[in-house]
N, C-alpha and C positions, 0 to 999 in steps of 0.2 A: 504494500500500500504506500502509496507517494506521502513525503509527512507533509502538514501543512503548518503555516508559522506556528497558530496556537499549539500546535502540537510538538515542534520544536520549544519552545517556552514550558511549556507544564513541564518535559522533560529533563530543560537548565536548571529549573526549581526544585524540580524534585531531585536533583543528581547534588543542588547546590546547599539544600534544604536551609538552617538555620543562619547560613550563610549568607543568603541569598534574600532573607527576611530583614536581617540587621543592615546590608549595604542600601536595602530597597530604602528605608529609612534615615541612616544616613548620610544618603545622596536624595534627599525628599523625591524620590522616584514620582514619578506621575502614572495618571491612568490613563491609557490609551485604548485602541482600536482594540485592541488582543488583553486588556488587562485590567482587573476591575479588583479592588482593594474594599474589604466587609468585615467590621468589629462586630459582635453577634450582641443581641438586645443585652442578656446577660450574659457574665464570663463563667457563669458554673451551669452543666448540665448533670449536672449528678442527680439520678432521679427520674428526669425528667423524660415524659412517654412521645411528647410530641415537640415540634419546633416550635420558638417562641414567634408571637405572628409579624414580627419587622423581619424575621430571618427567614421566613416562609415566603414573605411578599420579594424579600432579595434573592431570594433562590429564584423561585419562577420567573422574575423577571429578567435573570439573566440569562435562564435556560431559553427561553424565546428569543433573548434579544440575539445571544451570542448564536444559537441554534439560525437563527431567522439571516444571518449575516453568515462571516467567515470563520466563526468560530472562537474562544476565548478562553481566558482561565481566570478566577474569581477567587481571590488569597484570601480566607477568612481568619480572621484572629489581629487586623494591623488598623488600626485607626488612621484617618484621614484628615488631613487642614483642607482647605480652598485658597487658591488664587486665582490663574486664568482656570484654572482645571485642579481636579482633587490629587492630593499626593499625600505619600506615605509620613504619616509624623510619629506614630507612637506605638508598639508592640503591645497587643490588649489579649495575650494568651490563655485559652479555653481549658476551663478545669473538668474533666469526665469528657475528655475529646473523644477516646473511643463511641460514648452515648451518641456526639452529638456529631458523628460521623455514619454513624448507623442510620439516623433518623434521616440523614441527610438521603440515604441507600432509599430509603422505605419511602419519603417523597419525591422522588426523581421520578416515577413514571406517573404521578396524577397530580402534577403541577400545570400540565399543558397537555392540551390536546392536536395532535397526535402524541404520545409519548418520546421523548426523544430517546433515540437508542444508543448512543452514544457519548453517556456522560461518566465522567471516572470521577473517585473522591481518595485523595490518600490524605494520611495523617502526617505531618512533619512534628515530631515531637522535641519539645523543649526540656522536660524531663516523663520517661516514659513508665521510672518507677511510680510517679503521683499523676501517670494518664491527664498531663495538662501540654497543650500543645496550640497546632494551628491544622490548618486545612487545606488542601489546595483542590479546587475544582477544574477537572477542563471538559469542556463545554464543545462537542466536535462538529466542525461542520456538515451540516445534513443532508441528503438531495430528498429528505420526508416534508421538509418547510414547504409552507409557512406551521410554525408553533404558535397554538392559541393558550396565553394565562388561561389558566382554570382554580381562583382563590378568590373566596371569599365573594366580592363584589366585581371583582375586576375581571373581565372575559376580554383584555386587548391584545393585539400582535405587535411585539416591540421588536426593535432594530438599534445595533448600538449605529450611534454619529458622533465621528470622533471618540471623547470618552467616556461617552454617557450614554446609557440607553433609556430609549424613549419612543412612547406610540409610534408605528409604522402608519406613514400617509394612504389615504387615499388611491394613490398611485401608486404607489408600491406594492400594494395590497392585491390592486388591480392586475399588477406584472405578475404575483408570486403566483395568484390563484390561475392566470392564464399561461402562466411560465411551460416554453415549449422544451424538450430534453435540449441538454448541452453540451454543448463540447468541454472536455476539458484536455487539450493538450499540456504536458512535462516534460522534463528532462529526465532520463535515464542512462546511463554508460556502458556503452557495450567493452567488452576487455579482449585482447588478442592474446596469447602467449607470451610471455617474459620471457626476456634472454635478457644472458650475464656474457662478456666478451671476457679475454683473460686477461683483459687490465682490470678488469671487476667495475666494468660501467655497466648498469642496469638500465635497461630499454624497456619501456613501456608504451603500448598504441591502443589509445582510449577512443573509443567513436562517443561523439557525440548527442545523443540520440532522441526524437520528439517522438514521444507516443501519447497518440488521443486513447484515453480512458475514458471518453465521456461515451453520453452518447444522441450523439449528432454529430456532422462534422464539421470537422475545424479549416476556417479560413482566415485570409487575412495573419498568417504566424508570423509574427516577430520577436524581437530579439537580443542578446548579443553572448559571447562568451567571453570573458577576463581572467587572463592565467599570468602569475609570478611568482619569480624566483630561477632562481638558473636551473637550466635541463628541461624548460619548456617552449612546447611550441607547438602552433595551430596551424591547421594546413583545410581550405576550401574542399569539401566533398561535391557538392550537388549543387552544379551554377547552370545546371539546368531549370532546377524549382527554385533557385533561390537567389537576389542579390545579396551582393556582400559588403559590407563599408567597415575598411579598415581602419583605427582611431592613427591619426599621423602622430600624435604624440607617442605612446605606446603603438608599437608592433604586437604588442601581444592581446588585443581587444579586438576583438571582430564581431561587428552587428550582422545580423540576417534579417531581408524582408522578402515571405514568400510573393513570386512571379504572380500577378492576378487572377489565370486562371487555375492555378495549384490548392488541390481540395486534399485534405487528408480525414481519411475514413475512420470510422471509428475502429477501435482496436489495431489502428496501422501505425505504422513508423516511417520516418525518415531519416537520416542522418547525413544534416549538412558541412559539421566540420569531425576532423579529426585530431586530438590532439595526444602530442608527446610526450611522454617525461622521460628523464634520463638524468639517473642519480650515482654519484660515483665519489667515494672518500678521497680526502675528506671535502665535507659539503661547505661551501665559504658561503651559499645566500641565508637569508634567517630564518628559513622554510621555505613552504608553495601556499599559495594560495590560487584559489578556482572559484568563480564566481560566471551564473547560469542566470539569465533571465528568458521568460519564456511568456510572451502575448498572445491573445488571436482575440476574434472577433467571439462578445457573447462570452466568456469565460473571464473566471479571475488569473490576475498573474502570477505566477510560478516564479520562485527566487530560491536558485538553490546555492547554498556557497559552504566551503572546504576551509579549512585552515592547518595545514600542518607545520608545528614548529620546527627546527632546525634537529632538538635533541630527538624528537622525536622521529623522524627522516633517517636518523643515523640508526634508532634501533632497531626501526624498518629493515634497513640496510641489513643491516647485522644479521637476523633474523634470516633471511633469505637468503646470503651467504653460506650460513650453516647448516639450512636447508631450503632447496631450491624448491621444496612442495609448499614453504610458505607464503599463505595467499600475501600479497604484498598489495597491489591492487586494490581487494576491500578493505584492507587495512589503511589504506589510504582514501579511499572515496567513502567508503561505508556501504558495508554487504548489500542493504536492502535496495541501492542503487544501480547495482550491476547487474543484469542479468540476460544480455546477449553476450553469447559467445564469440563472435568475429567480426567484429568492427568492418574488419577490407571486406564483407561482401556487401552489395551496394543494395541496400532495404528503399524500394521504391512505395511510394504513396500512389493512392489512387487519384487519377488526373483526369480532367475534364477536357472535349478535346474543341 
């Protein structure tokens, strides 16, 4: 499954946990598109069978909102100031977190209707021998939307804008409910075989690859790829479907805009560029970095980006040296990104003629 931002975030948090709560703070972190910040009415659930109803009306409101949009994660346990927008001021951590994580479980599917099926709750615990902690929500983007609140008095469809969510218009309302299937084209990497020369340079040939997971098809794809650090390099595959525009500052940035009448089908691919790496001790850049943007018509856009540092690179290295069955590749791109086998053969899309 492609991750999408919210889902990259819930995962920094939760890998960052207590970490992660004290810098949001402070550096008075703000609330954005993807991130919504909730102190619970009370800070003790010890006992307690049901959510209190400020924390029930926040719940549902974000399961709609974030459900209703792109997706998002809801930090509960951190208190909020206001300026232009709300930000993180104060750590307000949950006593009987386990309780009020369960209850969380138990109203997740009759807060809105349709039930959203794709909501996680984990607990970050502050001490876990006295069960008092925080929470973190991620909220996944849906193709079940629109989500209708179903509490209390309120039966609305909310939508975050910017970093707040609130009533979905008229119009919006209008698009969800007549919303026709969509494309969603991404980036995925296809991997060649690794070879090692006996000076001990590693070669690697990465295709760059668009695949529609939606379903309708995708037009209009654009673009670009951004690769650094030494031992890289991109090279044009398909200047058939596609123009190219090379950044003159950087050599290593190259945009794509698919040719007008280039349709790519759902469940199909293409793959417009292909790029290098080639790593060899010792390594003098500070790492690589790879950086994916991925447009079309009718979808949201795709940003997928890499970071590897320098030490890191080297254990890679290491690693593969000692044995050459070590994936080195997903170790660098990340498993759930790879999954063509041969880049060099040429993956055409379906064309309109």
């Amino acid at each position: 499954m492609q991750k999408t931002p919210s889902q990259d975030l819930f995962n920094q948090i939760e890998k960052q946990g207590l970490t992660y709560i004290d810098d949001a703070i402070n550096s008075k972190q703000v609330e954005n598109y993807y991130l919504d910040f909730k102190s619970t009415e009370k800070d003790d659930y010890t006992g307690e069978r049901k959510l209190f109803a400020s924390d029930k009306k926040n719940y549902a409101k974000a399961i709609s909102a974030f459900g209703n949009s792109d997706g998002g994660v809801l930090v509960w346990g951190v208190k909020t100031g206001t300026a232009d927008a709300d930000y993180a001021t104060a750590k307000a951590s949950i006593k009987n977190v386990s309780n009020f994580v369960s209850l969380l479980e138990g109203f997740t599917s009759i807060l809105t209707t349709p039930p959203h099926p794709n909501v996680t709750n984990k607990v970050i615990y502050e001490d876990e021998g006295n069960d008092t902690g925080y929470v973190i929500t991620h909220i996944g983007k849906s193709n079940r939307r629109p989500f209708q609140v179903i509490n209390e008095n309120d039966f609305r469809y909310y939508i975050r804008a910017g970093s707040n969510s609130q009533p979905a218009s008229d119009t919006f309302l209008r698009a969800l409910f007549g919303q026709e299937p969509q494309p969603d084209t991404f980036v995925t990497f296809g991997v060649s075989p690794v070879t090692i020369d006996a000076e001990g340079e590693i070669k690697m040939q990465v295709g760059i690859i668009l695949h529609n997971g939606g379903e309708n098809v995708s037009k209009n794809i654009n673009g670009y790829v951004q690769v650094g650090g030494l031992g890289m390099m991109l090279q044009i595959n398909t200047p058939n479907e596609f123009t190219y525009y090379q950044n003159k500052i950087s050599g290593l940035k190259i945009g794509f805009t698919a040719k007008p009448d280039f349709i790519l089908g759902v469940e199909q691919e293409v793959q417009p560029l292909i790029m290098y790496i080639t790593l060899k001790k010792p390594i003098t850049s500070n790492g690589i970095q790879i950086i994916v943007l991925v447009n079309g018509a009718n979808q949201m856009s795709h940003r997928t980006y890499k970071e590897i540092s320098k030490d890191d690179l080297e254990k890679m290295y290491d690693s593969f040296v000692q044995d050459n069955s070590y994936d080195i590749v997903n170790a660098i791109l990340g498993k759930e990104d790879t999954g063509v086998s041969d880049p060099s053969s040429e993956v055409r899309a379906e064309e309109t003629t």
